[in-house]
N, C-alpha and C positions, 0 to 999 in steps of 0.2 A: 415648783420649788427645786432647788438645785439640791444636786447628790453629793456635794462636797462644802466645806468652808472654802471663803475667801477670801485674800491677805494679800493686799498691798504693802510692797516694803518700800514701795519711793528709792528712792537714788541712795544704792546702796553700795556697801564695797560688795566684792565677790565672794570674799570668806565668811563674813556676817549673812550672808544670804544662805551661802550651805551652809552653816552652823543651823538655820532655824528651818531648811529643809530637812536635815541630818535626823533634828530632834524630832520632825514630825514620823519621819520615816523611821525612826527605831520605835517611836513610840505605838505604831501602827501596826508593825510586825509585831511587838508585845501584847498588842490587844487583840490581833489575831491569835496569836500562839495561847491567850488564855481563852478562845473564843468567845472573843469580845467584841459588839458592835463598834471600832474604830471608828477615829474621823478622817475621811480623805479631806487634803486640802490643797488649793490652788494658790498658787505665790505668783504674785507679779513682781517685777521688779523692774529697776533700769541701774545698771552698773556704773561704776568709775571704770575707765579705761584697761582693759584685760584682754590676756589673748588664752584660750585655754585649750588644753590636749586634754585629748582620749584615751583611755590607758593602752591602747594599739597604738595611738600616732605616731607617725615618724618626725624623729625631731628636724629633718629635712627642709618638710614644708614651713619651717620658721625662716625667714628669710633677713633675720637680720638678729644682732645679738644683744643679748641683755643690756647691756650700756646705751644701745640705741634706743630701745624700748624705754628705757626711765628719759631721754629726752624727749619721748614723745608721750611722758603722762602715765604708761601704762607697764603693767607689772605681769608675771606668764606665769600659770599655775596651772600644775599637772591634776586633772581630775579623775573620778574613777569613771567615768560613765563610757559607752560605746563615742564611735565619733574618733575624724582627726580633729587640727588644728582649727578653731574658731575664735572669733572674736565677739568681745559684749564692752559694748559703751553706752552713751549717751542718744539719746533718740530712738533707743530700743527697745521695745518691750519681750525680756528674757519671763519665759515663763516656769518656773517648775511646779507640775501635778504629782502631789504623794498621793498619787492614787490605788485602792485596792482593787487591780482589777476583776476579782472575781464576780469583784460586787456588781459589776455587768454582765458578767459571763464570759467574758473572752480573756485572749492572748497577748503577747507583745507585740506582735503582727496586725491584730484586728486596730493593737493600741496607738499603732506608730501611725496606721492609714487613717482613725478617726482625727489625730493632731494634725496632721494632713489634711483633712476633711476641711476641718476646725478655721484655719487658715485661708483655704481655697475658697469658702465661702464669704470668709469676711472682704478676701480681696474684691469679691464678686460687688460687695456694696461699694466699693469704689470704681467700679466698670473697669477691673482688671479681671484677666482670666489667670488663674493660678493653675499648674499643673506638675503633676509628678513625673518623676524620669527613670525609666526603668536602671535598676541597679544602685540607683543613689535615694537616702531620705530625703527628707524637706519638699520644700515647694517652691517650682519654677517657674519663671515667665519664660516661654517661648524653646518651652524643652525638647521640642524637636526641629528647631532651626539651625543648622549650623551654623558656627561661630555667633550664635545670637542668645545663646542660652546661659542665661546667667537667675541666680538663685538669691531670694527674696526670702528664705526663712529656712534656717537651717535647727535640726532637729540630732541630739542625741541622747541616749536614756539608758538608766541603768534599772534593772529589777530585779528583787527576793522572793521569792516567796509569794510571784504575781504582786507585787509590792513595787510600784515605780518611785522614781526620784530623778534631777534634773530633766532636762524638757527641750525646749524650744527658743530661738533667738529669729524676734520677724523684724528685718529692718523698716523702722517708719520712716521717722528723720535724720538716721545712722550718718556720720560724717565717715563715709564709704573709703577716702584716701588711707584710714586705718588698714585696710583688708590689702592692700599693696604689698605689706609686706608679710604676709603668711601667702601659702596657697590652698586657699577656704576648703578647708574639709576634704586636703590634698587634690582636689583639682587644679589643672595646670591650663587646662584649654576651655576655660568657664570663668566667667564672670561674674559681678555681684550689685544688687542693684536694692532701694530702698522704694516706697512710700511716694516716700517727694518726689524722687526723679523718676518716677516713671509718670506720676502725674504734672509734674513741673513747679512745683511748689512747698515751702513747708506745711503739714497737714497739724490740725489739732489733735495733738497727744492724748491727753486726758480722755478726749473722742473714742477713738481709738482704743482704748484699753477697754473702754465703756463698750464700746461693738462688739471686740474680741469675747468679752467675759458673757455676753449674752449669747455668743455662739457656742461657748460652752456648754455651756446649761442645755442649750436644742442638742446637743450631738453628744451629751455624757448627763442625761437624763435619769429621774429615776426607774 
């Protein structure tokens, strides 16, 4: 039995996604604060076309300006969580866990390595190797190859109170020409890659969220 609820938002805007993260997560630190057994929950979603900062980012790595961005669909909003500059569109499965982590026992650290985990394993059903890179979050294909290393799931998160909120962005079918004009997560000498093009094809979606969600469950158990 999984240790938290789970909520598919389907193809959402970005604000309507953090509105119903927002509420889970105040609602959670409430029922902590009255110790109350809250409910963690797990939000999937897939955006309309956004490019989002982290309250550190530097607005640098934007590489192109507001006017450009609404011809190309997509709209830039500054969020509170860690993290620079990222992007969430279509073919993506953005994930945010209001998770209480005590409810496991651990840290933000233990929490960032198990999303990491979480990830690395699901690439595994695809006979990819996912790996992590020291000094940076997320998950990489081929993170110790020079000039070959480019990132397949980018991770930033915010927490109260061991209280998390936003998450995770893993490209499946991501139309990757988006990422061109930021520098992902302020890298300049990294690359960005999805799902399909490392396998050579579009992959089944729905699939896919169905895999992800069972790896949850194995790695954020009761």
């Amino acid at each position: 039995m999984a240790a938290f609820l789970f909520k598919d938002l389907g193809r959402t805007g970005y604000e309507e996604a953090l509105k119903a993260q927002t509420t889970a997560f105040e609602r959670l630190l409430e029922q902590k604060k009255n110790r109350e057994t809250g409910d963690c929950v797990l939000f999937f979603c897939e955006h309309n076309h956004v490019y989002t900062t982290g309250k550190n980012g530097n607005e640098s790595n934007l590489l192109a300006s507001e006017e450009l961005l609404k011809t190309k669909g997509a709209t830039l909003f500054h969020a509170n969580r860690g993290g620079d500059i990222t992007y969430h569109g279509a073919g993506q499965i953005t994930g945010y866990p209001v998770f209480d982590l005590e409810r496991w026992g651990i840290g933000l650290k233990e929490y960032i390595f198990r999303l990491e985990e979480v990830v690395i394993r699901f690439l595994a059903l695809y006979g990819l190797r996912g790996e992590r890179m020291a000094g940076a979050t997320g998950v990489w294909i081929d993170a110790a190859v020079p000039g070959k290393a480019r990132k397949i799931c980018a991770i930033g998160v915010k927490s109260s109170r061991y209280v998390t909120m936003h998450g995770f962005a893993l490209n499946v079918n991501t139309d990757l020409s988006y990422f061109s004009l930021i520098n992902p997560c302020g890298f300049t000498d990294k690359g960005v890659t999805s799902l399909a093009r490392e396998l050579g094809e579009t992959q089944d979606f729905e699939k896919a969220k169905k895999d992800l969600y069972r790896l949850f469950i194995s790695c954020f158990n009761r």
